[in-house]
Backbone as JSON, one array per atom type, in Angstrom:
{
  "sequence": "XXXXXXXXXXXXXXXXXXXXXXXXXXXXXXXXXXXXXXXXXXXXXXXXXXXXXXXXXXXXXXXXXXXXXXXXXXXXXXXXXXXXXXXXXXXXXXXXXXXXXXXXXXXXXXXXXXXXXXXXXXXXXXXXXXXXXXXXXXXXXXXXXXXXXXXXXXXXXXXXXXXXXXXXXXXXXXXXXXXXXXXXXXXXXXXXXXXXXXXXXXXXXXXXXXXXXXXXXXXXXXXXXXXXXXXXXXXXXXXXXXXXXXXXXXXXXXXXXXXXXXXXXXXXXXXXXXXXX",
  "N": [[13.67, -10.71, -24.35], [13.41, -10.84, -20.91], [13.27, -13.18, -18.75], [13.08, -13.15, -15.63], [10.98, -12.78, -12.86], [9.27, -9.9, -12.18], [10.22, -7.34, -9.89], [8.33, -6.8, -7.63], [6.4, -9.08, -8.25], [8.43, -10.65, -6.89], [8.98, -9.83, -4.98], [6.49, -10.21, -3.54], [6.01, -13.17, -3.24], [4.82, -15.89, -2.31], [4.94, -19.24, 0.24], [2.86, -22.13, 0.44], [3.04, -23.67, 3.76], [2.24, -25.95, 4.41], [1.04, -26.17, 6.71], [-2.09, -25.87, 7.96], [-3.58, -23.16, 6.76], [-0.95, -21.49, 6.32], [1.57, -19.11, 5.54], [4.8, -19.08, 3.65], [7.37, -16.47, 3.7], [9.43, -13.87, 2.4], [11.55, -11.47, 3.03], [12.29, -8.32, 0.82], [14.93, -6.95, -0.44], [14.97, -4.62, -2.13], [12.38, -3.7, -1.7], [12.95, -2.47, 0.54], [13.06, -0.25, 3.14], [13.57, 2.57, 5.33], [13.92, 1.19, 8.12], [13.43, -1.3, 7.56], [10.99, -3.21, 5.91], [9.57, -1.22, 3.46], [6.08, -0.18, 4.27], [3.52, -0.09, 2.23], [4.58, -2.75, 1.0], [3.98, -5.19, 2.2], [1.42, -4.76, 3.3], [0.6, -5.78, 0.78], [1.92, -8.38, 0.35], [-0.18, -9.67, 2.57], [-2.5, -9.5, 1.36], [-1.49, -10.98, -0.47], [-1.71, -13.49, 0.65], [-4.25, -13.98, 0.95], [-5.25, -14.41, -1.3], [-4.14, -16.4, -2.33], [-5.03, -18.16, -0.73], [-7.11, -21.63, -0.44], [-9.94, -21.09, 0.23], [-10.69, -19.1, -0.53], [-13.13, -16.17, -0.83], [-14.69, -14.86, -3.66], [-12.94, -11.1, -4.28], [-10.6, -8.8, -2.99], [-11.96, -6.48, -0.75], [-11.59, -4.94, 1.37], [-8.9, -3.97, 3.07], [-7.38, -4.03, 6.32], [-4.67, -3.23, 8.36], [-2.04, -3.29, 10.6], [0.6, -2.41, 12.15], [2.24, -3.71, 14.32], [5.33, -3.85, 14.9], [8.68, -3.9, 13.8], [9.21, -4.99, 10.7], [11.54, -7.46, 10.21], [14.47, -8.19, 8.93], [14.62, -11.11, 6.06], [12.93, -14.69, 6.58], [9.43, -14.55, 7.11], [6.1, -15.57, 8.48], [3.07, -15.53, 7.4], [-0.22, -15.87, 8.61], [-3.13, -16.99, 7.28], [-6.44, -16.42, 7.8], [-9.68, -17.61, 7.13], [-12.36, -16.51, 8.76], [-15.44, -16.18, 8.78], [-17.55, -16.62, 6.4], [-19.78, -15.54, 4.3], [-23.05, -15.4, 1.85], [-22.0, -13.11, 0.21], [-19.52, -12.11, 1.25], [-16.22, -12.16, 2.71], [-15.12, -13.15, 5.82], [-12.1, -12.07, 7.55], [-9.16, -12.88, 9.51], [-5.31, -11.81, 10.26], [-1.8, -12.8, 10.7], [1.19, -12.01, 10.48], [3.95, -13.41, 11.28], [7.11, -13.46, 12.83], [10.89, -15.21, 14.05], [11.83, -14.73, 17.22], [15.08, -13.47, 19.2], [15.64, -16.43, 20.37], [14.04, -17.66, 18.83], [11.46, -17.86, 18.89], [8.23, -17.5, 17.78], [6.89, -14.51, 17.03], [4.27, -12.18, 16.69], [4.33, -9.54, 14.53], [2.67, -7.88, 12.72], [-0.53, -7.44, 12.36], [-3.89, -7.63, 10.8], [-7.01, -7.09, 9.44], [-9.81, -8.32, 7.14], [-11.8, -8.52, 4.35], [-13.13, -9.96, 2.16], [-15.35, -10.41, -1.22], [-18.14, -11.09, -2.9], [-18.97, -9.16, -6.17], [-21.33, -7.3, -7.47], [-23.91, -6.21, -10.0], [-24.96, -3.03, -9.51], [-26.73, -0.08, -9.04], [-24.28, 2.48, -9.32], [-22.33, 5.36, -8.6], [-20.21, 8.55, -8.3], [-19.18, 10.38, -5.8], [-16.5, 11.97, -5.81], [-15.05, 12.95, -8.09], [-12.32, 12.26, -10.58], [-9.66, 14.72, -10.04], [-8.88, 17.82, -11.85], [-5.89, 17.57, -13.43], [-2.64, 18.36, -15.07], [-1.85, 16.31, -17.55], [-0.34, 13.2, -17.45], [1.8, 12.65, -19.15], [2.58, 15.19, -19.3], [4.13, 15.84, -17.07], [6.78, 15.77, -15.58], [8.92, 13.27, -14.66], [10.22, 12.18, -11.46], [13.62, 11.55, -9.69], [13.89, 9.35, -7.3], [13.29, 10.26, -4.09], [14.8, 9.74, -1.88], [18.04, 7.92, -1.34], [18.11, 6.46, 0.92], [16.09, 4.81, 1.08], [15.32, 2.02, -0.52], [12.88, 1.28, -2.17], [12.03, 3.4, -2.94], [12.64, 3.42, -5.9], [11.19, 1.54, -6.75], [8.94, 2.73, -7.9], [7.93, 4.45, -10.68], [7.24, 8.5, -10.79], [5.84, 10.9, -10.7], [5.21, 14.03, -10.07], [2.29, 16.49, -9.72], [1.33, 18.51, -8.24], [2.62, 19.29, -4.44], [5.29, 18.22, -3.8], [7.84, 16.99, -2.0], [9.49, 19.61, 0.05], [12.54, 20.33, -0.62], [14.13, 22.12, 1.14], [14.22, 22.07, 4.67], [12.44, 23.84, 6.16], [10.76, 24.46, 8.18], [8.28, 25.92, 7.59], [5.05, 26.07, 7.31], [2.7, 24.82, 5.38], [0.28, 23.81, 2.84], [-0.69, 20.11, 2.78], [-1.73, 18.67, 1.17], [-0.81, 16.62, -1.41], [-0.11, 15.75, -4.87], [0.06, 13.16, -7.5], [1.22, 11.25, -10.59], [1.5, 8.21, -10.52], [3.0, 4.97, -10.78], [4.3, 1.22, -10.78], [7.58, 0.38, -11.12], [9.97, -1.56, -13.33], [7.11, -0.54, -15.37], [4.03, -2.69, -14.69], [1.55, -4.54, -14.77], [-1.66, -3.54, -13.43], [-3.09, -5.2, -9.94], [-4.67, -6.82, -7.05], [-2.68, -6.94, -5.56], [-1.09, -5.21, -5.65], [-2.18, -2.77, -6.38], [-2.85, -2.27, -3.1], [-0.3, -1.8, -2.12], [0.41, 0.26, -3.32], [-1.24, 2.31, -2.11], [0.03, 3.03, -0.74], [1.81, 4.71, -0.69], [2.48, 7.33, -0.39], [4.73, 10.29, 0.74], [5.22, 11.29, 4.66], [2.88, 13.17, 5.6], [3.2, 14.79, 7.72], [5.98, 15.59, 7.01], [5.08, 17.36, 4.61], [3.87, 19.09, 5.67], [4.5, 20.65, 7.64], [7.29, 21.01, 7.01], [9.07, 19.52, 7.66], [11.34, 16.88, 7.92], [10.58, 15.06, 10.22], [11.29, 11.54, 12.79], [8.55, 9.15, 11.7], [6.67, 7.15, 11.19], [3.89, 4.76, 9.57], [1.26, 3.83, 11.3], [-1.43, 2.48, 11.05], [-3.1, 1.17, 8.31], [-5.74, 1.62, 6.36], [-7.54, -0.13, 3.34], [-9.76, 0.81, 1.15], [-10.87, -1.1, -1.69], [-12.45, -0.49, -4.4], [-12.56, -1.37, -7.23], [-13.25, -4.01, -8.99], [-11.64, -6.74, -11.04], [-12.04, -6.83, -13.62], [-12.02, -3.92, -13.81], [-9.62, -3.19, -13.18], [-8.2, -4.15, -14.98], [-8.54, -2.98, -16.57], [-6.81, -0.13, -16.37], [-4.53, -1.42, -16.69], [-0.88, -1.1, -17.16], [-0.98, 1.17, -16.86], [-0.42, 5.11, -15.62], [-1.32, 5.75, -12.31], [-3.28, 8.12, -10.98], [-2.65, 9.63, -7.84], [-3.82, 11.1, -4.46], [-3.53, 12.5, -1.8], [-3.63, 13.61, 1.47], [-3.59, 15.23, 5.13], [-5.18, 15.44, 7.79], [-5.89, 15.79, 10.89], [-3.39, 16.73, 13.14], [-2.07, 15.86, 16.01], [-0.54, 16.01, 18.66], [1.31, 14.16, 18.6], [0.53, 12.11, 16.49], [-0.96, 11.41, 13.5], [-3.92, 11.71, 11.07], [-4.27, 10.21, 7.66], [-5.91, 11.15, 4.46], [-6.85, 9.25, 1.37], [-6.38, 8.68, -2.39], [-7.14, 6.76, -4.99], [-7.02, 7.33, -8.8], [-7.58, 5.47, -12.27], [-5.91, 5.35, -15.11], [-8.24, 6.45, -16.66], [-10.05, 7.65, -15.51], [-11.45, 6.65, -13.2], [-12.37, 5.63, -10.07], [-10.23, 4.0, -8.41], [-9.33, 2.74, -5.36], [-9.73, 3.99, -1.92], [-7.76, 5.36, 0.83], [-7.18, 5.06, 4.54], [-4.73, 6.22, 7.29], [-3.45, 6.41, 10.12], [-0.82, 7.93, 11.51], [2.3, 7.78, 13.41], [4.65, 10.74, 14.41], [7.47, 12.22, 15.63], [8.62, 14.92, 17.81]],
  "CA": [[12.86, -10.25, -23.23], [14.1, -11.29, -19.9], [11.96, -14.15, -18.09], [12.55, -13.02, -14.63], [10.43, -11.66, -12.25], [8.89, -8.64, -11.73], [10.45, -7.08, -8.37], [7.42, -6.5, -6.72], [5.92, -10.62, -7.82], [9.89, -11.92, -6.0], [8.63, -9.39, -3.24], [5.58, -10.99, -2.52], [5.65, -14.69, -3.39], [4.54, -16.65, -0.49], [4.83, -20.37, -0.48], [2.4, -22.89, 1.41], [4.14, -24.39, 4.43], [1.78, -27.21, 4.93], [0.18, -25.84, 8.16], [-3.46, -24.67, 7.38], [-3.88, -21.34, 6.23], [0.03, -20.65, 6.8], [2.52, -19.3, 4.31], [6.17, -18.42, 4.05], [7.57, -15.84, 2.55], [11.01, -13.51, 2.8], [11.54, -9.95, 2.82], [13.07, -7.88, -0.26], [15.88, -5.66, -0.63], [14.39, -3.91, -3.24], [11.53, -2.9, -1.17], [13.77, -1.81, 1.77], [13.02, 1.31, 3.48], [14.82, 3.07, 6.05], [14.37, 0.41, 9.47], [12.24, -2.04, 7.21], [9.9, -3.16, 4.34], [7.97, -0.74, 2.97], [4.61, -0.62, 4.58], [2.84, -1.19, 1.14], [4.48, -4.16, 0.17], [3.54, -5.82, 3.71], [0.11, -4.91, 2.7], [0.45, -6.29, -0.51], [1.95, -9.73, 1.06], [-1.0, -9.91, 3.38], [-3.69, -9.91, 0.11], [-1.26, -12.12, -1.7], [-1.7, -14.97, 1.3], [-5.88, -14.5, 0.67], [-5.86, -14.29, -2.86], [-3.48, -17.79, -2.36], [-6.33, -19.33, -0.32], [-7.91, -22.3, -1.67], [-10.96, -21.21, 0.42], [-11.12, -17.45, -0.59], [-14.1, -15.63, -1.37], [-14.18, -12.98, -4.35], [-12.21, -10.3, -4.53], [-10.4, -7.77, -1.47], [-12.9, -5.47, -1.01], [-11.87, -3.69, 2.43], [-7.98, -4.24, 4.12], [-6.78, -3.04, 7.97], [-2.96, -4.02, 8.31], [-1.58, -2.7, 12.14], [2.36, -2.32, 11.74], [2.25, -3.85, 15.45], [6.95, -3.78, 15.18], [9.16, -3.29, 12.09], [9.82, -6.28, 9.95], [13.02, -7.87, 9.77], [15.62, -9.3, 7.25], [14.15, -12.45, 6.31], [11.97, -15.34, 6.38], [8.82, -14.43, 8.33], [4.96, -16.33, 8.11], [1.43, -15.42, 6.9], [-1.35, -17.01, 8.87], [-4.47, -15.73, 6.92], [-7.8, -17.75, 8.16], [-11.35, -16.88, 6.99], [-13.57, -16.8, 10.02], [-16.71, -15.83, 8.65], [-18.07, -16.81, 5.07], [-21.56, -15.37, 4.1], [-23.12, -15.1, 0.54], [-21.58, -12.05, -0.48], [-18.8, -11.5, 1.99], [-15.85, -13.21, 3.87], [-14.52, -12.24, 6.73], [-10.15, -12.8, 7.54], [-8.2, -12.4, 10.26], [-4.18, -12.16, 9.69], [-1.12, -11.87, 11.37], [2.38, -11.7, 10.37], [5.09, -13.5, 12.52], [9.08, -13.81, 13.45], [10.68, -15.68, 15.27], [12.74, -13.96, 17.97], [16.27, -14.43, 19.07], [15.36, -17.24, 20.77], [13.41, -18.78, 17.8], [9.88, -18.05, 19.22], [7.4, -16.83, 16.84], [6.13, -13.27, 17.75], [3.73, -11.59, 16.02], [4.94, -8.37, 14.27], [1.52, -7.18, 12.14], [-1.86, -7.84, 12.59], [-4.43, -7.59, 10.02], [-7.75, -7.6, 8.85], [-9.97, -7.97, 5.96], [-13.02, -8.88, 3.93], [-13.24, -10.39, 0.31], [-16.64, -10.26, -1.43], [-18.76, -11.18, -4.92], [-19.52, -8.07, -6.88], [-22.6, -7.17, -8.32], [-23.95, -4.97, -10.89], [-25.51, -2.09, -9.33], [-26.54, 1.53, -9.37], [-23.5, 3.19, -8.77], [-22.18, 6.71, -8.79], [-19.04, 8.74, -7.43], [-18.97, 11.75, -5.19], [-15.45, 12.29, -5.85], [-14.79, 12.31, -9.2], [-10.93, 12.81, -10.08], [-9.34, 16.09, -9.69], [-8.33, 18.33, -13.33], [-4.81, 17.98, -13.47], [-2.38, 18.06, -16.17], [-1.63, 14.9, -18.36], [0.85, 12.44, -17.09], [3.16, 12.97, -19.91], [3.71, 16.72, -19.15], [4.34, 16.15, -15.98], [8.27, 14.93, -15.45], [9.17, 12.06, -13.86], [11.37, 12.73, -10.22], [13.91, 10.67, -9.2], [13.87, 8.85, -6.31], [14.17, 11.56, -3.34], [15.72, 9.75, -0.43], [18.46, 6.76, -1.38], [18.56, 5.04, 1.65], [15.04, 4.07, 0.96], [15.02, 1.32, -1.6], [11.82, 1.21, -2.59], [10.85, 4.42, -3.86], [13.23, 3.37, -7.14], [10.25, 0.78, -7.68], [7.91, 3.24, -8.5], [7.43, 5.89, -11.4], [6.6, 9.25, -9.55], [5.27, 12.46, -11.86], [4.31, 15.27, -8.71], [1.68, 17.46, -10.06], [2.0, 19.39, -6.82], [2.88, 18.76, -3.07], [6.66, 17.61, -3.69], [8.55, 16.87, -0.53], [10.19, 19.88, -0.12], [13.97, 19.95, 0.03], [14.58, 22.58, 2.41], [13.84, 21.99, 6.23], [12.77, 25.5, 6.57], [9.79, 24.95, 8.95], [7.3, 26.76, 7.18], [4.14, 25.51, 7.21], [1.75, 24.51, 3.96], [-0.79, 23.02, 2.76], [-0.33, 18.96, 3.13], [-2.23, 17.77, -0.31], [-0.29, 15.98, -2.59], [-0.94, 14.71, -5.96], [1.41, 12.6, -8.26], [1.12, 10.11, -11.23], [2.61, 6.9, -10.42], [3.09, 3.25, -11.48], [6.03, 0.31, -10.92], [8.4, 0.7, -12.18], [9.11, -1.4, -14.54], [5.61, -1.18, -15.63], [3.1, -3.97, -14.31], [-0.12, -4.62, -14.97], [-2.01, -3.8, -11.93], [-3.56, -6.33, -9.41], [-5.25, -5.93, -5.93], [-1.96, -6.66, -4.26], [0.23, -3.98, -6.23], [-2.72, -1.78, -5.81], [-2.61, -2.24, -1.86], [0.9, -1.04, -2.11], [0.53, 1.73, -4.07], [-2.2, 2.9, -1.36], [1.28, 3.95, 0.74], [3.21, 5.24, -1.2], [2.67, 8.73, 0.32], [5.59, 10.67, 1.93], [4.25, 11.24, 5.73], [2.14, 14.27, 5.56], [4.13, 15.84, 8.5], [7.11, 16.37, 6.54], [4.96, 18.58, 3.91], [2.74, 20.18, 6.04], [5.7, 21.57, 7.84], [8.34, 21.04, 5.94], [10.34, 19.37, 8.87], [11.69, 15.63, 8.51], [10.89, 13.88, 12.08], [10.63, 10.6, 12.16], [7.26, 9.22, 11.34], [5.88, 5.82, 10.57], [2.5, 4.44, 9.86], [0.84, 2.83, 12.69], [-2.78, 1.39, 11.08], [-3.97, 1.53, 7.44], [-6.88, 0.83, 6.0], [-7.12, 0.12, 2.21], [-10.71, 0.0, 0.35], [-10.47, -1.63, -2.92], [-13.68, 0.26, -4.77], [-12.42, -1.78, -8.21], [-13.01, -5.47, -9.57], [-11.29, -7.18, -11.75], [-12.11, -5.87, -15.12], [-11.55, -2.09, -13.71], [-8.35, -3.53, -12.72], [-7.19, -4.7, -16.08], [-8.73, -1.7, -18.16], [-6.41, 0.41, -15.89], [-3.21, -2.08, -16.91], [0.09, -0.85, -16.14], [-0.75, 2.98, -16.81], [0.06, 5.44, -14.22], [-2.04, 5.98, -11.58], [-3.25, 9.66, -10.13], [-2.76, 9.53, -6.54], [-3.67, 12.33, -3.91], [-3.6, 12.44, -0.38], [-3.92, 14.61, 2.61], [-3.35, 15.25, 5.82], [-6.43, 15.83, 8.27], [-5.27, 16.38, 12.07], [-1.83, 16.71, 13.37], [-1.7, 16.72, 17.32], [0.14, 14.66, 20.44], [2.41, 12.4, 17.78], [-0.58, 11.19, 15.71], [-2.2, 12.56, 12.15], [-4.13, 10.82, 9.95], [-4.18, 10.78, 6.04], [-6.68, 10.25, 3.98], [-5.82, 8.95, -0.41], [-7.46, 8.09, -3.07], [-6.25, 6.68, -6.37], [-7.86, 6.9, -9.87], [-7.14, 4.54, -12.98], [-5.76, 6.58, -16.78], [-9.65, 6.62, -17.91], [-10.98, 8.35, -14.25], [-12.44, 5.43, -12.64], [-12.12, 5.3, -9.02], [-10.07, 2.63, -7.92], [-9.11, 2.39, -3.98], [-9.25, 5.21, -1.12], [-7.41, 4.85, 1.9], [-6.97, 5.97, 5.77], [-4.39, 5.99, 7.85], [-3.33, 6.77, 11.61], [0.6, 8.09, 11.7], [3.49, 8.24, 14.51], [5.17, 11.63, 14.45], [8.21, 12.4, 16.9], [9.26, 16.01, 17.01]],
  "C": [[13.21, -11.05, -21.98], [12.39, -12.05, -18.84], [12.16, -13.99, -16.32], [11.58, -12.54, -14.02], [9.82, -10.5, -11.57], [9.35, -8.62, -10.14], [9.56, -7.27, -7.67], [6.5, -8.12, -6.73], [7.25, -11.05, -7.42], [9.1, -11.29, -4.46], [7.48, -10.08, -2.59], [5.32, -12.49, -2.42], [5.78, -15.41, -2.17], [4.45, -18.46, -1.41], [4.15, -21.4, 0.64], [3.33, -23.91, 2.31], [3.27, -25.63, 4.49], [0.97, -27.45, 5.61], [-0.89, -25.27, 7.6], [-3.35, -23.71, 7.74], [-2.19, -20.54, 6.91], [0.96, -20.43, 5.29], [3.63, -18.63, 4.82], [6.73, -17.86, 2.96], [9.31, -14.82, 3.37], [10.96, -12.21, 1.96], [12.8, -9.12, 1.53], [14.08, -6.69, -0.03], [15.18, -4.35, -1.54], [13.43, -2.9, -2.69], [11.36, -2.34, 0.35], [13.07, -0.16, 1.95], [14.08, 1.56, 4.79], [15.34, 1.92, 7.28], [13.8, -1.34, 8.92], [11.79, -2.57, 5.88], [9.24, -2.36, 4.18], [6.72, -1.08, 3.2], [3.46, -1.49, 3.98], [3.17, -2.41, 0.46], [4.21, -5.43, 1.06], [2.21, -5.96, 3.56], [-0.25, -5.61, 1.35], [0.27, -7.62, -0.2], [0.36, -10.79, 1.34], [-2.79, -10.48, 2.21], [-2.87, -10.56, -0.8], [-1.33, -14.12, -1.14], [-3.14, -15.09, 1.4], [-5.57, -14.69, -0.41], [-5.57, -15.93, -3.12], [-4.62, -19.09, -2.04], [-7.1, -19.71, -1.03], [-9.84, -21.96, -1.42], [-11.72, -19.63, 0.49], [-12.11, -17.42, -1.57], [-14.19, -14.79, -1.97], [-13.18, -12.38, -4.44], [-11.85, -9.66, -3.3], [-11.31, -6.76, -1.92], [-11.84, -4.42, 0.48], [-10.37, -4.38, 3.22], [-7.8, -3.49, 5.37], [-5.14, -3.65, 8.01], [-2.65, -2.8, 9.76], [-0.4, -3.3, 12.62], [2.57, -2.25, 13.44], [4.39, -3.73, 15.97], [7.39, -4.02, 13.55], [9.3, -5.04, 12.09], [10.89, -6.91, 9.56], [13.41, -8.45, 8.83], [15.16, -10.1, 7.31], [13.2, -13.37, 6.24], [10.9, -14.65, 7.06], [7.64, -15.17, 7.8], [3.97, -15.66, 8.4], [0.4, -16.52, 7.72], [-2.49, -16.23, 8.19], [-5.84, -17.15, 7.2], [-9.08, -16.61, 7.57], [-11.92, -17.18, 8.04], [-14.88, -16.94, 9.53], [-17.33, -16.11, 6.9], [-19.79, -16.29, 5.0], [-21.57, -15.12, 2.34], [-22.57, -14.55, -0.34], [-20.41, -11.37, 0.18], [-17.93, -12.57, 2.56], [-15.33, -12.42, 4.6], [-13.19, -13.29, 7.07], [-9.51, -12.42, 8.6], [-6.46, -12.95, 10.07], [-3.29, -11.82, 10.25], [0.29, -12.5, 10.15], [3.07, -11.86, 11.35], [6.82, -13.71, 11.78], [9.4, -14.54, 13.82], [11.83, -14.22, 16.11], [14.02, -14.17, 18.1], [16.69, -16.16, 19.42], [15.04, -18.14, 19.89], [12.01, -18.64, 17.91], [9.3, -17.35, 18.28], [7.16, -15.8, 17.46], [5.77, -12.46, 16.08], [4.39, -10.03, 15.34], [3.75, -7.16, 13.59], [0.15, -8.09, 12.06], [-2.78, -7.28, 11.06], [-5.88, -8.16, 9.86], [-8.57, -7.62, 7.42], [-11.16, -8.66, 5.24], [-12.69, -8.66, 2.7], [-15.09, -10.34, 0.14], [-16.7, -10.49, -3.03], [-19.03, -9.69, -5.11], [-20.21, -8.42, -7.66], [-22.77, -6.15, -8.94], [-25.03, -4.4, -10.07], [-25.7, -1.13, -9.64], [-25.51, 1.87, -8.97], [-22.77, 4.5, -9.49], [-20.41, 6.52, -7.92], [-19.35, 10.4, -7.05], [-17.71, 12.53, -4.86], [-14.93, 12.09, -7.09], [-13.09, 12.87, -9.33], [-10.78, 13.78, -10.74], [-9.08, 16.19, -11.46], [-7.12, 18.39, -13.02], [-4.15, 18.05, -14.56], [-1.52, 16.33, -16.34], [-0.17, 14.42, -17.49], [2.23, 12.65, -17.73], [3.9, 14.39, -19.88], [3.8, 16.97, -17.97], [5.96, 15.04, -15.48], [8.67, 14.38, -14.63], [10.53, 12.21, -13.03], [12.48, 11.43, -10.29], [13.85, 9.78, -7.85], [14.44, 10.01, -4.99], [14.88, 10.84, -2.37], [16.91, 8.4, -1.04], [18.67, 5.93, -0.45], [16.88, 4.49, 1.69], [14.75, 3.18, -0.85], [13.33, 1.11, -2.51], [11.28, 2.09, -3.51], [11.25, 4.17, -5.59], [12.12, 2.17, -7.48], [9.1, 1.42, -8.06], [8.07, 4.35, -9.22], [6.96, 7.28, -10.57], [6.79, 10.43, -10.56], [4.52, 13.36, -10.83], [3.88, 15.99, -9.79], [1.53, 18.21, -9.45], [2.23, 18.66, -5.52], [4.09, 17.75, -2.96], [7.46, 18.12, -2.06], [9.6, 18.01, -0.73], [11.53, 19.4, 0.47], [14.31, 20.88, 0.78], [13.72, 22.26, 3.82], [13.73, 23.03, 6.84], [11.42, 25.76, 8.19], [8.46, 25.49, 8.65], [5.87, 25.77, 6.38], [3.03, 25.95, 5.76], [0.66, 23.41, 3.41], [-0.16, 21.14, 2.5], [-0.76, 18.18, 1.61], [-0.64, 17.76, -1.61], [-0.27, 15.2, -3.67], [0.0, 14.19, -6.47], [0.7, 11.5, -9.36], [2.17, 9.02, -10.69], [2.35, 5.49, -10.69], [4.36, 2.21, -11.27], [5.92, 0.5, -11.86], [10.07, -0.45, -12.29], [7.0, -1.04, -14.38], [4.97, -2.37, -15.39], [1.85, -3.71, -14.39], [-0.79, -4.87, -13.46], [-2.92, -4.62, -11.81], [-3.95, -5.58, -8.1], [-3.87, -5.93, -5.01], [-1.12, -5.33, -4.29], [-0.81, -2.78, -6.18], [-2.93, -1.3, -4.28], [-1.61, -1.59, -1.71], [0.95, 0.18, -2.75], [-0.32, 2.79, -3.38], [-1.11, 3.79, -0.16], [2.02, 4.2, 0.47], [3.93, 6.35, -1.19], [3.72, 8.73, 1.05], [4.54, 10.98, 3.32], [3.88, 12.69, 5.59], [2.52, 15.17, 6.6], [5.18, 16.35, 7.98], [6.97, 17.75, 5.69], [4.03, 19.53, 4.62], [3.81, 21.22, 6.42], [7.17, 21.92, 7.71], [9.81, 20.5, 6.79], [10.49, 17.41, 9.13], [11.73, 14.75, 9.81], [10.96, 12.53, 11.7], [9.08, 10.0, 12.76], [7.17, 7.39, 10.88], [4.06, 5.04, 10.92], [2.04, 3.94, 11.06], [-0.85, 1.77, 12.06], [-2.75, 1.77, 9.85], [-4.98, 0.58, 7.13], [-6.98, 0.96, 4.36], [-9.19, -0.21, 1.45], [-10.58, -0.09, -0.88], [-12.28, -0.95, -3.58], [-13.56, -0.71, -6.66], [-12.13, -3.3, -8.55], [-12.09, -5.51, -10.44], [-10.96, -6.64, -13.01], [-11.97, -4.44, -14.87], [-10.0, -2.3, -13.87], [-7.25, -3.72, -14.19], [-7.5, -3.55, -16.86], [-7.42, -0.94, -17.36], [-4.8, -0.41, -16.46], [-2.04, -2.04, -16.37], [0.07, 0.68, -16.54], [-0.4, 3.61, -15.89], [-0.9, 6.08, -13.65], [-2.23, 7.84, -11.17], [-3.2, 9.12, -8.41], [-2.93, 10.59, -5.55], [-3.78, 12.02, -2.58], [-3.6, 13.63, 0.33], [-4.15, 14.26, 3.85], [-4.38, 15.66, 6.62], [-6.43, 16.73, 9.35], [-4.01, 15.57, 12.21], [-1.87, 17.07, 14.45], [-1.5, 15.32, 18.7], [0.31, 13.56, 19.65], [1.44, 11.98, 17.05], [-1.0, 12.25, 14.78], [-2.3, 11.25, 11.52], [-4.29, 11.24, 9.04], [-5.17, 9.75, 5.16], [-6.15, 10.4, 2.47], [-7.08, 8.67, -0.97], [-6.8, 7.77, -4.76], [-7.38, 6.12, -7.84], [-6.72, 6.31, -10.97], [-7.18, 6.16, -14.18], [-6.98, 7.37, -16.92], [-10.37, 7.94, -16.43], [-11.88, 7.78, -13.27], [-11.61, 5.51, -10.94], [-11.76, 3.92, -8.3], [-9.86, 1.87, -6.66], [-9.15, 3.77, -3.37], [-8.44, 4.49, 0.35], [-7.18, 5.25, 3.48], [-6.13, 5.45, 6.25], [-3.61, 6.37, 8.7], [-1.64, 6.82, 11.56], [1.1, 8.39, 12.98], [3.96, 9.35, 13.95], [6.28, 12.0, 15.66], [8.64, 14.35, 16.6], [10.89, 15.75, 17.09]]
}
């Protein structure tokens, strides 16, 4: 059995520089995309420099991450500070820097975010997940684009709303569902669940079936699952669905939502897209 590992723990390992509440960390090939890192593993990062903190509270309950310039080859640094501590809540502000050519630090992503205790409550769901068919009879794609490294780290089983391959124009409905999971298999966590919150193609390409380019501009990630949801869920493969809301003057947003094997609601997510025609 091979003791390296896992792509996605080399991708995010951050390492304390020394400086309060700073860490350093260095961007993956693996989870390359076309100009960049992959959105979600930026988000991942960002809850792997709280989870690090010696002065974190709970669990991620609620991320914002604001993809302020792309991320370059390379070292770059995590400042994550708690501002706000209360009983049942902390509050984080986070950025993500560079330096420039010069050497100067500049910010590249902004971020916020709130950890919290969980309690046992009444709770319900007004979304319970969709009837689809079983994971296993649903056949696993390959990777559609190759100059995006990343998508080869995840499992991907479309139950409908596959990116089509012609560029015909013709407009359709935007929902897309899929099983998915890294790949290898990993036992999920809140950071690899952060990432898996973006793992959507951009909802302009299927609405109208027309490749522009497109990149996130804000998401937001709520984590709806502790710990123990987290581990019953393991490394099975996730349902994931998304959709597209409005689409007008370069901007749509998309809203997700991802349930665990058993049907347990584990994160939903929003978030605000660039579109060029």
């Amino acid at each position: 059995m091979s003791t390296d590992p896992h792509p996605f723990d080399h991708a995010v390992a951050l390492t304390a520089t020394g400086v309060p509440h700073q860490y350093q960390g260095e961007t993956s090939p693996e989870y390359w995309n076309m100009v960049g890192p992959y959105g979600g593993i930026t988000a991942a990062s960002l809850v792997q420099a709280i989870q690090q903190h010696p002065q974190c509270l709970g669990d991620p309950l609620s991320l914002t991450v604001n993809y302020a310039a792309a991320v370059g080859q390379g070292t770059f640094l995590i400042e994550a500070r708690p501002v706000r501590t209360n009983r049942s809540t902390q509050h984080w502000l986070l950025t993500l820097m560079q330096p420039d050519a010069e050497g100067n630090p500049q910010v590249v992503t902004t971020a916020t975010a709130v950890t919290a205790l969980r309690r046992q409550t009444w709770s319900t769901s007004d979304m319970p997940m969709p009837e689809v068919k079983p994971a296993a009879e649903v056949p696993r794609v390959p990777p559609l684009f190759k100059a995006s490294e990343w998508l080869a780290r995840y499992e991907m089983r479309f139950v409908d709303g596959i990116l089509p391959m012609t560029e015909d124009g013709a407009e359709r409905d935007s929902l897309t569902r899929l099983w998915v999971r890294d790949n290898p298999p990993r036992p999920l966590d809140f950071a690899s669940l952060a990432a898996v919150s973006d793992v959507f193609f951009p909802r302009a390409w299927l609405r109208r079936a027309k490749r522009v380019p497109a990149g996130t501009v804000s998401i937001t990630v709520y984590f709806h699952a502790g710990r123990d949801e987290l581990a019953e869920a393991g490394d099975g493969l996730l349902l994931a669905q998304a959709r597209g809301q409005e689409f007008r003057n370069g901007f749509f947003d998309q809203t997700a939502q991802l349930w665990s094997p058993s049907g347990r609601m584990l994160a939903t997510s929003h978030q605000i897209v660039y579109y060029k025609e």
